[in-house]
N, C-alpha and C positions, 0 to 999 in steps of 0.2 A: 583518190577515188571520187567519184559522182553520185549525188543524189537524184531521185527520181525527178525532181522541179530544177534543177541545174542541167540535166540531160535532156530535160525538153525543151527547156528554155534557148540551148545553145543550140538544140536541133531548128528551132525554130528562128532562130538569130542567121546561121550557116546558111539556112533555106531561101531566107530574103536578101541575104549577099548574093548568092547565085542568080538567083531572079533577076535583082535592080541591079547587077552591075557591083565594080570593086568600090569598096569604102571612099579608097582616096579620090575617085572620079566622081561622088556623090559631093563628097566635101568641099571639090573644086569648081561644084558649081555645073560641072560636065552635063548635057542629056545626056539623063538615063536611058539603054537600049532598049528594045521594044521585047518584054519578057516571054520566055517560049512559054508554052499552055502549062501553067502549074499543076504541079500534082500537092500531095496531102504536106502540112508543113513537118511533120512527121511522121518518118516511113512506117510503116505498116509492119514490116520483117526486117528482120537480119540482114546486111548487104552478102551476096554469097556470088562468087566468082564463077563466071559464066563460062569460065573454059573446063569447072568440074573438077573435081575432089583430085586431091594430091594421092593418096592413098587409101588402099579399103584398111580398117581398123575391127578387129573384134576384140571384143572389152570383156578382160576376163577380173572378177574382181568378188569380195567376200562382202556384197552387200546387206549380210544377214548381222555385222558387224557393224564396227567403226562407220556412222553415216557419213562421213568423208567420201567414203568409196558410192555412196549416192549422190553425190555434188558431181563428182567427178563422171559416175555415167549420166547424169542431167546435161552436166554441162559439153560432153561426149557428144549423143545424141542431137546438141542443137547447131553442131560446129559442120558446117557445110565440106571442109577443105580433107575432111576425112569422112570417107561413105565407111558407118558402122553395119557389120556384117551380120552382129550376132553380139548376145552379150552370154558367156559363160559367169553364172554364180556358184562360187565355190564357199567349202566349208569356214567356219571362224572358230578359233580357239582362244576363249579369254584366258590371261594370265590373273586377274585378282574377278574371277565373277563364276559362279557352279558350273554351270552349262556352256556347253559350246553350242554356234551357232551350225546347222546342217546348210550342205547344199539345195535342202529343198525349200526350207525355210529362204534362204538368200533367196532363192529361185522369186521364189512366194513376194519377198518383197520389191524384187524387179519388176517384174509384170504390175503390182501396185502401184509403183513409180511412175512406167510408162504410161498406164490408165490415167494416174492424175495430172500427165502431161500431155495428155492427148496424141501423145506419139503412136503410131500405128507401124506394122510390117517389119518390125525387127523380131526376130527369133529370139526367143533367150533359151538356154540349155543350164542341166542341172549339172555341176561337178562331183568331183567324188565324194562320199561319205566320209570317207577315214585317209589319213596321212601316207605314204610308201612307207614301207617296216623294212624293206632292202632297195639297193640302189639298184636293181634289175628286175624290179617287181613292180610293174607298171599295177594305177589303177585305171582299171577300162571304166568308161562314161561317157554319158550323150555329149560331158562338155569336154573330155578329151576327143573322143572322135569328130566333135565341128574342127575343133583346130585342126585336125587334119585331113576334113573335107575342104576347108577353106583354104588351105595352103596348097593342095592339089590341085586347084581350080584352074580349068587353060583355058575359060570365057573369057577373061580380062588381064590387063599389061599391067596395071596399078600395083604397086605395092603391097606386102601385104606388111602390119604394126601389130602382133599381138601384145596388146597393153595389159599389166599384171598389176593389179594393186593390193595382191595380196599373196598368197604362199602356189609356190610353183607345182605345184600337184601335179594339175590338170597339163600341162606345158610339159613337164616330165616325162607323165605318163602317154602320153602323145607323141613325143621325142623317140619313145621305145617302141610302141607299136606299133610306128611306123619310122624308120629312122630316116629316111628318104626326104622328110621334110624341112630336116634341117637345116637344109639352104634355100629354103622358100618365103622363110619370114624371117622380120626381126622382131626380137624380145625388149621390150621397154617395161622393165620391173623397177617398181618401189620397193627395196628391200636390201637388206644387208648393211651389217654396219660400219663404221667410218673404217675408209684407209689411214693406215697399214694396216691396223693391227685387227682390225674386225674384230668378232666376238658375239659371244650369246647377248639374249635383249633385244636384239632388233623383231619385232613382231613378229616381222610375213615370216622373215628365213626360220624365227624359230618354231612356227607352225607347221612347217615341215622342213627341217632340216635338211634329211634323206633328197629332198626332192630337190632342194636346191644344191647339194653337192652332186647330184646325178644330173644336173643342168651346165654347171661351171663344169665339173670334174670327167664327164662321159660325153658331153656332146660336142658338137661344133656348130649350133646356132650363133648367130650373131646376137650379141645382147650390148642395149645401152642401158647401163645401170644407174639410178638416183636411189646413192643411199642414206642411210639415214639423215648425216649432218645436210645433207643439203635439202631432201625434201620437208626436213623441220623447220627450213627458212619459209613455207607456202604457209606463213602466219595471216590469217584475217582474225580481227576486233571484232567482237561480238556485235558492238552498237551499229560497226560498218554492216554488218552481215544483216541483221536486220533491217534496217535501214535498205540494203540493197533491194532484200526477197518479200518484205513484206505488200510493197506496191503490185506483185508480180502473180496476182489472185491465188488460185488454189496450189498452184507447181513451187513456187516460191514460197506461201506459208509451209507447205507440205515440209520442204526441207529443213526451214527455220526450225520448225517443232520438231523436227528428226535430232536437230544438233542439239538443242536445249532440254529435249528427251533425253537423252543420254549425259548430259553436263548434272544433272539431276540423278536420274539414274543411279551413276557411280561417284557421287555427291563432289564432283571434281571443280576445284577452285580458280580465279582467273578469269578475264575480260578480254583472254582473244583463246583461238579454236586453229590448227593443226589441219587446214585442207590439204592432206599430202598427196593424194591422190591424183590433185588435176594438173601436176606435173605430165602426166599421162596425156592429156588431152596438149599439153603446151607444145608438147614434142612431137604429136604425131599428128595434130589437126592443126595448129597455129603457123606453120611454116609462111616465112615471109615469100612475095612472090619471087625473089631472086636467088633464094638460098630454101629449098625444101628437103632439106637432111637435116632437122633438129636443131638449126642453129640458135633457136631462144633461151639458149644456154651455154655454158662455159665448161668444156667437156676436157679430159686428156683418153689417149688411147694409151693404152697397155696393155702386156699380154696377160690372158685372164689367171689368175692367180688360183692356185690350190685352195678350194675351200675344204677345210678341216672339217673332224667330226664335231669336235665344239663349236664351228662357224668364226674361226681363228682363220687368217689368212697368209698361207705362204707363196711366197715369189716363185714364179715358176715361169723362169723366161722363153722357153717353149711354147707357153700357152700362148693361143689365140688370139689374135688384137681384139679389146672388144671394148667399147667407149663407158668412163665412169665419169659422170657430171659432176663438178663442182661448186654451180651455183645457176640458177634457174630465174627466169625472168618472170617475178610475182605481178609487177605491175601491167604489164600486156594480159599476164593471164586469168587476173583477177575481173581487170576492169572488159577484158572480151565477156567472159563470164557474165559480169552485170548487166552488160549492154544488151547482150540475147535474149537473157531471159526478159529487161524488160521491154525490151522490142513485141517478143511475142507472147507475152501475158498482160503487161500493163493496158490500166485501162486508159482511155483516151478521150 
């Protein structure tokens, strides 16, 4: 990973190769070519691909929880190669903490997010209050009904990535009231626990169970699932993480003190932090120019498995091909992450 005086430094070094000519032709003594009109030795922004976003992306995620899932819409929002549509905040249920977090609350700390990011014209929507208590018992919300104003759209050809970084509620609930959408996006969720054997404890799934067996077990969306063992490998160092967000003025402390809030908070021990979330962003905004299906990861397809009432998983070779990741590409999507934010925060 890169510091903020390493990252300028080499930005700066890159700048005047280009300028004067290759190294080895300096070396050899060569005239240097006559250099085109320089611009800043350090871009201004993000470099963002002129041919336009891979995909539109809406970010459905429990940002009233785990600040993970704020890193991950931060770092959502700054990635050019996915036009974000919309962010649905949905409810959080702590397993060791009194209260659970509301969809309006999450709502509440989106919109605070984007303010101290300066991001403007993304829509955010509230999700449901409460979990599905039957697997045909949709909950109706402003953030299930975007997903399926968004997936109905016939303005654009683009893709559409519903990304989940937390319990399938709102995706569900959406699924049912309109079933018709099923084949208009794909599902990229953080959740569910390791193959074979699955099982309770994985967070999201067990936040709402119901919702997530009325997602594998009733529908026929396509989902690429990162479950637990692998999105636990999206480890950042606390001293990196610092170190990265703190150069990166108000958006970047903003974060820092969201994740150290909470390491506090639930008086939790350890010198690195669990970004699981911006898996999300890896798979639907990172796409290399040759390969834009998700390839920043090491996937198998299989057909989707029975999930149990316990979130136990049975083989069910009938089901659906539906892609389950095995390992996830940190270093691309850490160090994208850092470069953005400090492209467009850092001072200069």
């Amino acid at each position: 990973m890169v510091d903020r005086r390493t990252f300028l430094q080499v930005a700066g070094v890159a700048s005047g190769v280009i300028a004067g000519g290759t190294l080895s032709a300096t070396a050899a003594g060569a005239a240097a070519p006559t250099p085109a009109a320089a611009g800043p030795l350090v871009p201004t922004s993000a470099w963002k691909n002129p041919n336009g976003p891979v995909a539109r992306v809406l970010v459905v995620n429990d940002n009233g929880g785990d600040p993970d899932g704020l890193v991950s819409t931060a770092h959502a929002v700054l990635s050019s190669g996915g036009q974000v549509v919309g962010i649905v905040a949905s409810r959080k249920v702590y397993r060791f903490a009194p209260n659970p977090t509301s969809a309006d609350q999450a709502k509440a700390k989106t919109d605070e997010l984007l303010k101290v990011m300066g991001i403007k014209g993304i829509k955010t929507y509230a999700g449901s209050m409460d979990a599905m208590t039957a697997v045909d018992a949709p909950k109706d919300s402003a953030g299930a009904r975007a997903i399926i104003a968004e997936a109905n759209r016939t303005d654009t050809t683009l893709p559409l990535y519903v990304t989940v970084g937390g319990a399938l509620t709102d995706v569900a609930s959406a699924l049912q009231l309109d079933p018709s959408i099923a084949g208009k996006f794909t599902l990229i969720w953080i959740g569910g626990a390791a193959y074979p054997a699955g099982g309770a404890g994985e967070t999201n799934s067990s936040d709402d169970p119901i919702a997530a067996q009325s997602v594998f077990n009733n529908s026929t969306v396509h989902i690429w699932q990162v479950p637990i063992d692998v999105y636990s490998q999206a480890l950042v160092g606390m001293s990196e993480f610092q170190l990265a967000m703190l150069p990166c003025g108000k958006a970047g402390g903003y974060l820092f003190n969201e994740i150290t809030a909470r390491i506090g908070l639930f008086r939790l021990k350890g010198d690195s932090y669990c970004m699981g979330d911006n898996p999300l962003v890896l798979l639907s905004a990172q796409n290399q120019v040759y390969d834009n299906a998700g390839s920043n990861g090491k996937f198998v397809v299989r057909p989707a498995p029975t999930l149990n009432a316990d979130l136990t998983y049975t083989d069910n070779p009938a089901g659906r091909p539906i892609r389950v990741y095995t390992s996830i590409d940190t270093h691309l999507m850490f160090n994208d992450f850092y470069a953005k934010m400090l492209l467009k925060y850092a001072k200069r």
